[in-house]
N, C-alpha and C positions, 0 to 999 in steps of 0.2 A: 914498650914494656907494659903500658897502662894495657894495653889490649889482648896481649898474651894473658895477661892474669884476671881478666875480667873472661874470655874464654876458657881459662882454667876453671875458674869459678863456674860457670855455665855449665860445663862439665861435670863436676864434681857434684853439683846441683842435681844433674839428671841422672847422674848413677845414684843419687842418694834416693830420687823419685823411684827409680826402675826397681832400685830394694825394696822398697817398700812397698809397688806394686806384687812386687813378687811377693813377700811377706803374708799380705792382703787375697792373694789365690793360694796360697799353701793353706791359711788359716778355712778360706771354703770349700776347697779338695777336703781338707782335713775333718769339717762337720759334713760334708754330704756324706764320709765317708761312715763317720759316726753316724748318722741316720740311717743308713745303710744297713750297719749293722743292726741296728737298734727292732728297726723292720724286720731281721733275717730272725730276731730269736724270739718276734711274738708267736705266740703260738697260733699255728694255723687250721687250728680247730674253732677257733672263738670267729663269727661271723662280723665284719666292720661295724654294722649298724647296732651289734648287740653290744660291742664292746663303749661304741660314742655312747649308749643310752646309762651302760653299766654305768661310765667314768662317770656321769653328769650324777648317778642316784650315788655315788660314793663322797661325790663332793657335796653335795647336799643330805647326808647322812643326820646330822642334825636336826636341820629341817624338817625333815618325814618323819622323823620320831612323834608318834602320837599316841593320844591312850586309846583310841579306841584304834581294832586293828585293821591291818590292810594287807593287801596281797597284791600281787604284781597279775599283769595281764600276762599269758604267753603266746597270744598270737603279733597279730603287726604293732599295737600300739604301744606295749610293754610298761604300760604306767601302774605306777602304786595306786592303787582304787580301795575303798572300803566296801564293806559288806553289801550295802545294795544295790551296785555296779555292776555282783553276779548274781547269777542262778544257784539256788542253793544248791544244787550237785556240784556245778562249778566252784563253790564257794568252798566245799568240802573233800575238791580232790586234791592230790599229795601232788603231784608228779606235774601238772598239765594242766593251765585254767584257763580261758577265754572271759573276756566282760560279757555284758549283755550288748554292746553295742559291736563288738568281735562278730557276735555270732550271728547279733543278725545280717552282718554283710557280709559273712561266711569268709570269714579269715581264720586261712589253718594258723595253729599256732605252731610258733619256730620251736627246732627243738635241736638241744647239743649233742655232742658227742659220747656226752652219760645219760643221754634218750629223757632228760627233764625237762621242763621250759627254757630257753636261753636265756630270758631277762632276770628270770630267778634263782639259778642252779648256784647252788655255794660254790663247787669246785671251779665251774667259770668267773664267778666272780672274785675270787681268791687269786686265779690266775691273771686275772686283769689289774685288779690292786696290786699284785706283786711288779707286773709290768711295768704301770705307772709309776710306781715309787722308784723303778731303775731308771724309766724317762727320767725323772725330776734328779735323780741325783746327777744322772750324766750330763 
């Protein structure tokens, strides 16, 4: 008798494991699915490298606040620099700036699908904050 209900229990044991393996793969079927998605609806006009660089200058929004002003690079580096970073043409254009250290190693500057700088374009950057804040809530 003792042995019948010690293998019941054993039993009962490993269906209670097997649930709960299963439970454990639904749960990451379930988020890779959601990442999945989450991938399908950034938009695919924003390039990966511009979007990593955006996120980092949104989360340090704070920090870059200063009185004296800055402007972003629009070739490869895409950092916030102050004024004597550029050339004064560069310093004074709307659309499209390079640093001095951009241009002397002759790096085009990237440019979005509204033909701006990528690291600085409002409406990419708009779109990428909006992004994030869906990541963070989902």
């Amino acid at each position: 008798m003792e042995k019948a209900e010690a293998l019941w229990r054993s039993r009962v044991q490993a269906e209670k494991e097997e649930a709960a393996r299963r439970r454990r793969q639904a749960e990451v079927e379930a988020a890779r699915a959601e990442l999945a998605r989450l991938e399908q609806e950034r938009s695919p006009d924003i390039d990966n490298e511009v979007r990593r660089v955006v996120l980092c200058r949104l989360q340090d929004d704070a920090a870059t606040v200063a009185s004296e002003p800055t402007k972003v690079c629009s070739a490869g580096c895409g950092v916030v620099l102050d004024r004597t970073e550029f050339s004064k043409k560069q310093w004074s254009a709307r659309a499209v700036r390079r640093c001095v250290a951009c241009m002397k190693a002759c790096v085009e500057p990237k440019l979005c699908t509204h033909g701006k700088g990528a690291f600085d374009c409002a409406a990419c950057i708009a779109i990428v904050k909006r992004e994030a804040e869906a990541e963070a809530e989902a």
